[in-house]
DRENTORFI-17058 format. One record per residue (C-alpha): z, x, y; residue number from 1; chain; residue in one letter. Coordinates in nm, 4 decimals, padded with zeros to 6 digits. Layout:
DRENTORFI-17058
+----------+----------+----------+-----+--------+--------+
:        w :        u :        v : num : chaine : residu :
+----------+----------+----------+-----+--------+--------+
:        Z :        X :        Y : NUM :      A :      A :
...
+----------+----------+----------+-----+--------+--------+
//
This chain:
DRENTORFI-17058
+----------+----------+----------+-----+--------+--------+
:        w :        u :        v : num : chaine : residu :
+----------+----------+----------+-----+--------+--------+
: -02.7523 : -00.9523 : -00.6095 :   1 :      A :      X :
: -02.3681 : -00.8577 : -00.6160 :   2 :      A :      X :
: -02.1265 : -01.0163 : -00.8892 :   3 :      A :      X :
: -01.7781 : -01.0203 : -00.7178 :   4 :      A :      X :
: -01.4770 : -01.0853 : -00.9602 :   5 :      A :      X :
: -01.1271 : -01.0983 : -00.9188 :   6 :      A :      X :
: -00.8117 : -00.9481 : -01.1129 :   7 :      A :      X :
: -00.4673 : -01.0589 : -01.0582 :   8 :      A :      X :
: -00.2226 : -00.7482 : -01.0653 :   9 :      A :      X :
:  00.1331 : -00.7125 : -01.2303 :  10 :      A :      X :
:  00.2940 : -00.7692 : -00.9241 :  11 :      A :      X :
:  00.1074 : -01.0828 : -00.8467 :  12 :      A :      X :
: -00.1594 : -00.9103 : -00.5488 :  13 :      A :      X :
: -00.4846 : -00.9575 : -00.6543 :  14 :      A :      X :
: -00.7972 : -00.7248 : -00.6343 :  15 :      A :      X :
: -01.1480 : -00.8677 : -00.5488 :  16 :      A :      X :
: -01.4457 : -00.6496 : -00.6535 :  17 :      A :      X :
: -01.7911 : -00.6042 : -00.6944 :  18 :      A :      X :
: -01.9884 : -00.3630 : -00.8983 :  19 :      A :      X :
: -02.1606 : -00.2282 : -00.6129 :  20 :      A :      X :
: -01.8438 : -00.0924 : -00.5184 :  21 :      A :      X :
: -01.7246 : -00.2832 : -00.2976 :  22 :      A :      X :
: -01.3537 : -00.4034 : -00.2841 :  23 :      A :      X :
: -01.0348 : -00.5624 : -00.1331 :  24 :      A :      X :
: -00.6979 : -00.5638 : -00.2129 :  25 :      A :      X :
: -00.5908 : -00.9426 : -00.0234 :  26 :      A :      X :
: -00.2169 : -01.0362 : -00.1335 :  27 :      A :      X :
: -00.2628 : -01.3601 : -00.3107 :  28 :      A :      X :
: -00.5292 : -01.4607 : -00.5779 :  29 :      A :      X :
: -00.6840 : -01.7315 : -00.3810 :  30 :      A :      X :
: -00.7139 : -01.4715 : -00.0713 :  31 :      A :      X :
: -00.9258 : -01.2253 : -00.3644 :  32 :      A :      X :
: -01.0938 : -01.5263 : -00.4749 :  33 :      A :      X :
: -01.2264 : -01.5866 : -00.0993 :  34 :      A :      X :
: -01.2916 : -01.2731 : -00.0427 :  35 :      A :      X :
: -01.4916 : -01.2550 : -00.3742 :  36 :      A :      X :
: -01.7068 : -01.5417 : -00.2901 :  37 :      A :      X :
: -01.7511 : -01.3906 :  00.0744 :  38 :      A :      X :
: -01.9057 : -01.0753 : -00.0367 :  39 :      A :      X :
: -02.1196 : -01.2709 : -00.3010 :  40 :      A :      X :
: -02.2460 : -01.4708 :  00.0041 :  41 :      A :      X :
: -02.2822 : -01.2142 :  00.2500 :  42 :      A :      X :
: -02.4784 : -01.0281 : -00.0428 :  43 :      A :      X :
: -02.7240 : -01.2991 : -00.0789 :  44 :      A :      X :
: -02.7719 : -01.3638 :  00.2685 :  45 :      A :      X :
: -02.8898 : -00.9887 :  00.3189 :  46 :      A :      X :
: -03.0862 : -00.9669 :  00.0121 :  47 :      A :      X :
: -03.2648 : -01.2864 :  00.0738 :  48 :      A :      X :
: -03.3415 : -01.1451 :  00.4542 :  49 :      A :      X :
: -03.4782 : -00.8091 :  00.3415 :  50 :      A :      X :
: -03.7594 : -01.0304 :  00.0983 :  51 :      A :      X :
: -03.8575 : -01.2669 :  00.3925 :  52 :      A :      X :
: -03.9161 : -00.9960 :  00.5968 :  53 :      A :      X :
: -04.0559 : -00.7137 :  00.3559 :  54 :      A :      X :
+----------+----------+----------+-----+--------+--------+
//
């Protein structure tokens, strides 16, 4: 399961991130925060695939 978390950045960007290693650089907080929840999702999607098949 990934944990995706956001940072907002001095210049007001955000980064989304994941400590799988994953990341994204979007341009507004709510973009990272999307983007964060996206991964998340996608993340649990696979993982829950792999066990009903495995």
């Amino acid at each position: 399961m990934c944990y995706a978390d956001t940072a907002t950045n001095d210049d007001g960007t955000a980064t989304a991130f994941c400590y799988c290693g994953w990341n994204d650089e979007p341009t507004t907080p709510d973009a990272a925060d999307a983007a964060a929840e996206a991964h998340q999702r996608d993340a649990d999607a696979a993982e829950a695939e792999f066990t009903a098949t495995h």
